[in-house]
C-alpha positions as CSV (number, residue, x, y, z in Angstrom):
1,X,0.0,0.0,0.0
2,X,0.9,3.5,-1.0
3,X,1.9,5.8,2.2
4,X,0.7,9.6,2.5
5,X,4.5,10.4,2.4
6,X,5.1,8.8,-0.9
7,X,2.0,10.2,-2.5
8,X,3.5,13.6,-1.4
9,X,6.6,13.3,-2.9
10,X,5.2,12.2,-6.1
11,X,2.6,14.9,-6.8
12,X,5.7,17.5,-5.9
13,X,7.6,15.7,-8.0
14,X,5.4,16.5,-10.6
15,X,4.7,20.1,-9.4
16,X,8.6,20.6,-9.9
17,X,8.7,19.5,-13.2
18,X,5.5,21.5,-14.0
19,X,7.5,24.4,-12.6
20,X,10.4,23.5,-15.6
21,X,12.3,21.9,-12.9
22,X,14.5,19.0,-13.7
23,X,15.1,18.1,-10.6
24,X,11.4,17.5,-9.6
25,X,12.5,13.9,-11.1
26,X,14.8,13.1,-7.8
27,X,11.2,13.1,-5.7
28,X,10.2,9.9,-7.8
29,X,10.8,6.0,-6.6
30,X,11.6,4.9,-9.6
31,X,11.9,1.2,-8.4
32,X,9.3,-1.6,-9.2
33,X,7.6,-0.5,-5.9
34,X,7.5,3.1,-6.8
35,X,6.5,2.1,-10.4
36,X,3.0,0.3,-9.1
37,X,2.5,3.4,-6.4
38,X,2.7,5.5,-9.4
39,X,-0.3,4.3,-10.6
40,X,-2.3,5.6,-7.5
41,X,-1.8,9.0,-9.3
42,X,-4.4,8.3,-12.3
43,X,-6.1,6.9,-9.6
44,X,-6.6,10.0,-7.5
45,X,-7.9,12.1,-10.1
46,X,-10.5,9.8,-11.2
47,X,-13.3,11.7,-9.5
48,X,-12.1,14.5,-11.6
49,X,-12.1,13.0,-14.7
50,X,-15.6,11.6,-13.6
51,X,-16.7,15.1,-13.3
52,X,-15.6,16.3,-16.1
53,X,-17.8,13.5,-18.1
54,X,-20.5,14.4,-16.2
55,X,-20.7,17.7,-17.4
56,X,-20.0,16.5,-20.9
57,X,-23.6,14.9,-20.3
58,X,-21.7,11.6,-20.6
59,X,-24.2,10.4,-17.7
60,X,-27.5,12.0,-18.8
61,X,-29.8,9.5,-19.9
62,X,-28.3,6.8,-18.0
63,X,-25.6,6.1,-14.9
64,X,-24.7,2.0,-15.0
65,X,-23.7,1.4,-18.1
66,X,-21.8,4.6,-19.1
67,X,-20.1,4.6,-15.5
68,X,-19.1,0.8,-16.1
69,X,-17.7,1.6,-20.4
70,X,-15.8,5.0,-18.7
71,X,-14.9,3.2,-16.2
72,X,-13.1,0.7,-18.0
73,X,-11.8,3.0,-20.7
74,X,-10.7,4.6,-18.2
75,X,-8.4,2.2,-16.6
76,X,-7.3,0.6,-20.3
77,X,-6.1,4.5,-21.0
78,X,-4.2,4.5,-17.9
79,X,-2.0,1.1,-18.7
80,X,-2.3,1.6,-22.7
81,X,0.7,4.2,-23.1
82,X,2.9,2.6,-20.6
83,X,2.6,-0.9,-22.0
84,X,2.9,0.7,-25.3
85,X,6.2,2.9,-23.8
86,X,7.5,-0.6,-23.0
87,X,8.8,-1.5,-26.2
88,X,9.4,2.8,-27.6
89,X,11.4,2.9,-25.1
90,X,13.8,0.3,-26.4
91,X,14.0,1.8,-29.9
92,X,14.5,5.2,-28.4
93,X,17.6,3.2,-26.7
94,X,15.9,4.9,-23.2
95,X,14.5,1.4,-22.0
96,X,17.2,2.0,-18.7
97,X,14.9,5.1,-18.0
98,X,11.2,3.5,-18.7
99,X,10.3,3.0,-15.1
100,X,11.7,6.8,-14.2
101,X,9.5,7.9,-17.2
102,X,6.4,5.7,-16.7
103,X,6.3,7.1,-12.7
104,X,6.9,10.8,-13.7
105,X,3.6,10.6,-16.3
106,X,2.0,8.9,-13.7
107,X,2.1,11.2,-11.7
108,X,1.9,14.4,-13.6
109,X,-1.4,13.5,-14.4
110,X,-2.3,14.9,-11.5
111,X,-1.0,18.4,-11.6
112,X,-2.3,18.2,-15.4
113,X,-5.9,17.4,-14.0
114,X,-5.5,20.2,-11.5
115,X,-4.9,22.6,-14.5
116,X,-8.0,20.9,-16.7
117,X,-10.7,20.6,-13.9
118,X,-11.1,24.4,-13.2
119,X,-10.9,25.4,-16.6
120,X,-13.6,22.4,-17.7
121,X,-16.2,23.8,-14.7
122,X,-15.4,27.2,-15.2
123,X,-16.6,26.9,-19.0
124,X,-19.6,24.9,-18.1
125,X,-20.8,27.2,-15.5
126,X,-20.3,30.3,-17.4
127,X,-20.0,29.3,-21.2
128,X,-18.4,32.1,-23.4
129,X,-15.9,32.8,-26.1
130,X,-13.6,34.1,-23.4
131,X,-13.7,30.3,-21.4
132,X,-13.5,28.6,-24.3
133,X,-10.0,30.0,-25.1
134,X,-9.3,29.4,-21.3
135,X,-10.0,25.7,-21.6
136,X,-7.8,25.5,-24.9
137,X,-4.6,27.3,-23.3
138,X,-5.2,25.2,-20.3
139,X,-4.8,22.2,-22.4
140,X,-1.9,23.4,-24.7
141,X,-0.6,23.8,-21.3
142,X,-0.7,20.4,-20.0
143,X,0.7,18.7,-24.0
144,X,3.7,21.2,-23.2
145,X,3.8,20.1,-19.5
146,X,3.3,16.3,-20.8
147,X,6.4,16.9,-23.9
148,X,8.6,18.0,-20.8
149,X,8.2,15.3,-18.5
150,X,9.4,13.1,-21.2
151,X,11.8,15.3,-22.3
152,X,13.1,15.3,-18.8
153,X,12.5,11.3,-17.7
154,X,13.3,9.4,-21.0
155,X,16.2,12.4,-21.8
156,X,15.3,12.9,-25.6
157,X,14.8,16.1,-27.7
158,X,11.5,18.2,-27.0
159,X,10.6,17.2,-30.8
160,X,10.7,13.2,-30.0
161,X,9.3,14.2,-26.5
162,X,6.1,15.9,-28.7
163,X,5.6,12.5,-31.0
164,X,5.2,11.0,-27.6
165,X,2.6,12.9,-26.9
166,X,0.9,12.5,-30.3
167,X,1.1,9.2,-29.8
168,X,-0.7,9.4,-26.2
169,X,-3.3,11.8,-27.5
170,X,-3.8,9.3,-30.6
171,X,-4.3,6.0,-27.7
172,X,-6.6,8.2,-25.8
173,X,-8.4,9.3,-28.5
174,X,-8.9,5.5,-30.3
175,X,-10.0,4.5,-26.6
176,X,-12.7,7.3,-25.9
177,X,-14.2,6.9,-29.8
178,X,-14.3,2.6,-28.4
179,X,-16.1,4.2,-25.3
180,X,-18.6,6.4,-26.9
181,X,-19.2,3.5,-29.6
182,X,-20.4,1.3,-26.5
183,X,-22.3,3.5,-25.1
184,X,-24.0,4.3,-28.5
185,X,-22.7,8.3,-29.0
C-alpha cells in the first residue's frame, strides 16, 4: 500500500517539473515498488475526470452502463501508453529510463488534472468565447507540461518528446471513440 508520504513526494515531483524543474524527477521511486504506487496518481484524479464527463452529459440518460464503459476505458487509457512505452522505449535506446519515465507521467497526471478541472467547470458554469480559449490554453498547457516530463525522464529532444505525446493523445483518443461507440454516442 501507498503511504501519504510517498503520495506527497510524487505529486511534488510533478509540481517541480511543472515548474520547468528537472530536478522534480529526484522526488520519484523509480523502483518496481515506486513504479505500481505511481499508478495511485491516475487513480486519485478519477473523481475529476468523472466530473468532467458528467458535465459532458456523458451520464444524462443513463448512470450504470456509461459509468461501467468510462470506467473501463478509463483504466485501459491509464495502462495503454505505458505498456505501449514498454517497447518505444527500447527503440528510443531509453529502455534504462522507462520505469523513471512511466512514474513521472504517472504522476503528472495529477497536476495536469489540476490545471484541466477548473478550466472544464469554469466553461460549463459560465459558457463564453472568453472560457473557451481558457479551456484550450489550459490544455496546450498540459501537451507542453506532458512533452517536458518526457523530455526530462526518458532524456530525448523536445521534438521526439512531442511524437510521444501525439502518440498518447492518438491511444486516448482510439480508446474514448471505443467508449462512446459502447455507449451508442
Amino acid at each position: 500500500m501507498i503511504t501519504a508520504g510517498e503520495i506527497i513526494a510524487g505529486v511534488f515531483g510533478a509540481w517541480r517539473l511543472a515548474r520547468r524543474d528537472p530536478t522534480g524527477l529526484i522526488w520519484f521511486d523509480s523502483s518496481p515498488r515506486g513504479f505500481v504506487n505511481s499508478f495511485w496518481g491516475p487513480a486519485l484524479i478519477l473523481p475529476g475526470f468523472l466530473v468532467l464527463q458528467t458535465l459532458d452529459g456523458t451520464f444524462e440518460t443513463d448512470l450504470l452502463r456509461p459509468l461501467a464503459v468510462e470506467l473501463i476505458a478509463y483504466v485501459i487509457g491509464c495502462v495503454s501508453f505505458p505498456l505501449a512505452m514498454s517497447h518505444i522505449s527500447e527503440g528510443l535506446e531509453r529502455s534504462h529510463l522507462y520505469t523513471r519515465f512511466v512514474v513521472a507521467y504517472n504522476w503528472s497526471q495529477v497536476i495536469q488534472m489540476a490545471v484541466l478541472l477548473p478550466a472544464g467547470l469554469l466553461i460549463h458554469l459560465a459558457p463564453s468565447d472568453g472560457m473557451a480559449m481558457l479551456n484550450m490554453a489550459a490544455t496546450i498547457v498540459v501537451l507542453v507540461y506532458q512533452a517536458y516530463v518526457a523530455h526530462q525522464a526518458l532524456d530525448v529532444k523536445p521534438a521526439s518528446a512531442g511524437l510521444l505525446v501525439l502518440l498518447d493523445l492518438s491511444l486516448g483518443a482510439l480508446i474514448q471513440m471505443i467508449a462512446n461507440r459502447l455507449m451508442g454516442a
